[in-house]
C-alpha positions as CSV (number, residue, x, y, z in Angstrom):
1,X,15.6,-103.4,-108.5
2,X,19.1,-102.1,-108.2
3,X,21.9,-104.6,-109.8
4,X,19.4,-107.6,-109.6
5,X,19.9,-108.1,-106.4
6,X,16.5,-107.9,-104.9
7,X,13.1,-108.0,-106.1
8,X,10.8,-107.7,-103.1
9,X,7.3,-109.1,-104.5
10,X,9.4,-112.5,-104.4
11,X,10.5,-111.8,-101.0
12,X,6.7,-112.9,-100.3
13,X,7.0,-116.5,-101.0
14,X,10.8,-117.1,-100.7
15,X,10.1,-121.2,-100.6
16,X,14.0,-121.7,-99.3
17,X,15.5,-120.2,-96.3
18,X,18.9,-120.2,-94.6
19,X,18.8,-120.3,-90.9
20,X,21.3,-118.3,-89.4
21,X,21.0,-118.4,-85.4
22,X,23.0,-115.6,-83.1
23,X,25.8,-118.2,-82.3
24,X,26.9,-118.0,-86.1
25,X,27.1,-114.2,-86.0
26,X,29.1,-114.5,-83.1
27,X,31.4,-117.3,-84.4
28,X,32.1,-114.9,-87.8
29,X,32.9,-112.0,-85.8
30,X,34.9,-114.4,-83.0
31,X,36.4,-115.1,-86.9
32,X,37.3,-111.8,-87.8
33,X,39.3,-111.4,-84.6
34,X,36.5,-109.0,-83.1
35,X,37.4,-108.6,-79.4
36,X,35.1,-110.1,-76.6
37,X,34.0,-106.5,-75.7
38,X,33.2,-105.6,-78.9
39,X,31.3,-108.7,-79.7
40,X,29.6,-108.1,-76.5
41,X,28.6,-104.5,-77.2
42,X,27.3,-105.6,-80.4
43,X,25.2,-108.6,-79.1
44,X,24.4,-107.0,-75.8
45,X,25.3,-110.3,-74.2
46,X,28.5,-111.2,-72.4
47,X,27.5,-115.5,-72.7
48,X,29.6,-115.0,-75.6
49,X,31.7,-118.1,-77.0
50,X,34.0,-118.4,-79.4
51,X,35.3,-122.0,-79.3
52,X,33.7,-122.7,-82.6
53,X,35.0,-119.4,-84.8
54,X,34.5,-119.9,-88.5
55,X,34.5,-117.8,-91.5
56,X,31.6,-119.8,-93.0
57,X,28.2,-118.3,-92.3
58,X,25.2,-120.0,-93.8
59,X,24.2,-117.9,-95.6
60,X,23.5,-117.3,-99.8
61,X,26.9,-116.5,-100.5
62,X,30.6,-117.4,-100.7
63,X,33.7,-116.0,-100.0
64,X,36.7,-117.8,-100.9
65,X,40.1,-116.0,-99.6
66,X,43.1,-117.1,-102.3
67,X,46.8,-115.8,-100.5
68,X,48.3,-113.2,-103.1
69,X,51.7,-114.2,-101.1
70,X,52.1,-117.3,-101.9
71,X,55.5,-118.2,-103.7
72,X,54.0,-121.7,-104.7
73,X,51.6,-120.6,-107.3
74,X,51.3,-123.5,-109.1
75,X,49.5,-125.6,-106.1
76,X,45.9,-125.8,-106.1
77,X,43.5,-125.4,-103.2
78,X,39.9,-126.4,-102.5
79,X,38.0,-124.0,-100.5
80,X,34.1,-126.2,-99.1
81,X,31.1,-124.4,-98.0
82,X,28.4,-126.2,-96.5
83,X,25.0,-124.9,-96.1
84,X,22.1,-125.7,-94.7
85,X,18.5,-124.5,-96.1
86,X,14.8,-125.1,-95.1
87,X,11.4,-125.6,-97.3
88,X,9.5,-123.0,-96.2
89,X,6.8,-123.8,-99.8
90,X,4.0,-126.1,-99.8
91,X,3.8,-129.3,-101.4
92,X,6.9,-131.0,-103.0
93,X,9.6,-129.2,-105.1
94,X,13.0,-130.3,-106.3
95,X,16.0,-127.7,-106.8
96,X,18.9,-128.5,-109.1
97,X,22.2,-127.0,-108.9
98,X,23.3,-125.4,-112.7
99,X,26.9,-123.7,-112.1
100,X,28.0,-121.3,-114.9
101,X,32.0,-121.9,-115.8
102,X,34.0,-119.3,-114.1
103,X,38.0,-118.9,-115.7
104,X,40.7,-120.8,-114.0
105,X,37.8,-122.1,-111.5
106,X,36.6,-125.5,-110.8
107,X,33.2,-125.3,-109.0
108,X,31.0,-128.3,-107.6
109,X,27.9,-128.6,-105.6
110,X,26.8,-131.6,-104.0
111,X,24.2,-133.4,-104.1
112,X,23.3,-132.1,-107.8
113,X,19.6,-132.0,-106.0
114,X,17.4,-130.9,-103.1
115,X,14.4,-132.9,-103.0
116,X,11.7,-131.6,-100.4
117,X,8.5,-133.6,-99.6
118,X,7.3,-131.3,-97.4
119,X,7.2,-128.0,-95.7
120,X,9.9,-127.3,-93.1
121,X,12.1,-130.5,-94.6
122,X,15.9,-129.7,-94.5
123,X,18.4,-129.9,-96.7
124,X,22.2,-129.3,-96.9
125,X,24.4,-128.9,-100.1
126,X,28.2,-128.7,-99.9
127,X,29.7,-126.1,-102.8
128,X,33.4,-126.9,-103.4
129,X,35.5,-124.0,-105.5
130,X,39.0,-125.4,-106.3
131,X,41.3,-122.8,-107.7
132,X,45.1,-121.7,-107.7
133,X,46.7,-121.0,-104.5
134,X,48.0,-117.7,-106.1
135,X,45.1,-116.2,-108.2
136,X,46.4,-113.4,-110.5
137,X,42.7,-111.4,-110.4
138,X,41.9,-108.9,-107.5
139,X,38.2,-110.3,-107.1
140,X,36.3,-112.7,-109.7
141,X,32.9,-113.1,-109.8
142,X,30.3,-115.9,-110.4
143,X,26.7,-116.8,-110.1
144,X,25.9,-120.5,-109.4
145,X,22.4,-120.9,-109.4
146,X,20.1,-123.4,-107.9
147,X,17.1,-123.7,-110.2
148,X,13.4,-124.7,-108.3
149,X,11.3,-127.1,-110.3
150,X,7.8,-127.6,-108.7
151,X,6.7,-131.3,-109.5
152,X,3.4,-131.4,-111.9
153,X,3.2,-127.6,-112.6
154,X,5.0,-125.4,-115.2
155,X,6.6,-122.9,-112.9
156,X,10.4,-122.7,-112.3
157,X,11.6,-120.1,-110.0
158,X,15.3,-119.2,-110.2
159,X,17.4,-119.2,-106.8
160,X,21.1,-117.1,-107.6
161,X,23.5,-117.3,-105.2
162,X,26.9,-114.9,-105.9
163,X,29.9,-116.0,-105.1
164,X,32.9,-114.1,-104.5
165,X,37.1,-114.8,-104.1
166,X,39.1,-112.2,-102.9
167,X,43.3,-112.2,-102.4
168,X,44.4,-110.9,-99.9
């Protein structure tokens, strides 16, 4: 469907879920310097906090921000995403991270593997891009993907996550 993006039949048995609770939308906008009004017109709440603003949204995706004005271009920077996910299949299954090389980019995940025993078991993984401080492209483009092997059975279901890094 569309650029590969979705294919709603697997939608039906997704078997890995991010939780993303209403405090994490608020911290991203708190994050993107929405005001308290407009954060509040949008939640239609006003127990809004943002002590704990961050970018990082668990969620299947990365954004990695690289600053275009940088006069030290030779430094490099590392840029951490943690993310938390939950088993939503039955039995046990084991995903394994398999990261395609990206130019100029050094990108880790870790641990290498989720193992789940169980339905509702969570896991976190850490993904780690480490780049130039000064990165010559406008936006670059990858696709690590965590690959699902169900234990005893011949199935493999593929996971993609896209990751994107913008200058600015």
């Amino acid at each position: 469907m569309g650029a590969d993006h979705i294919n709603p039949n697997k939608t039906l048995d997704p078997r890995l879920i991010y939780d993303v609770r209403t405090e994490d939308y608020v911290s991203l906008l708190c994050a993107l310097n929405f005001t308290q009004k407009q954060i509040q017109i949008i939640t239609k709440s006003s127990s809004n906090s943002c002590s704990n603003s961050s970018l990082d949204l668990n969620y299947p995706s990365f954004i990695a921000f690289f600053n275009a004005n940088d006069s030290n271009s030779g430094v490099k920077i590392v840029q951490e995403f943690q993310r938390m996910v939950t088993y939503v299949g039955d039995g046990k299954s084991t995903y394994t991270a398999k990261l395609a090389p990206m130019d100029g980019l050094q990108v880790s995940v870790v641990p290498e593997q989720l193992v789940f025993s169980e339905k509702n078991d969570k896991q976190s993984y850490k993904l780690s891009i480490e780049g130039p401080r000064l990165i010559k492209e406008l936006v670059v483009y990858g696709l690590p993907c965590i690959v699902l092997i169900i234990k005893g059975g011949a199935t493999a279901i593929f996971f993609s996550t896209e990751m994107k890094l913008s200058r600015w």
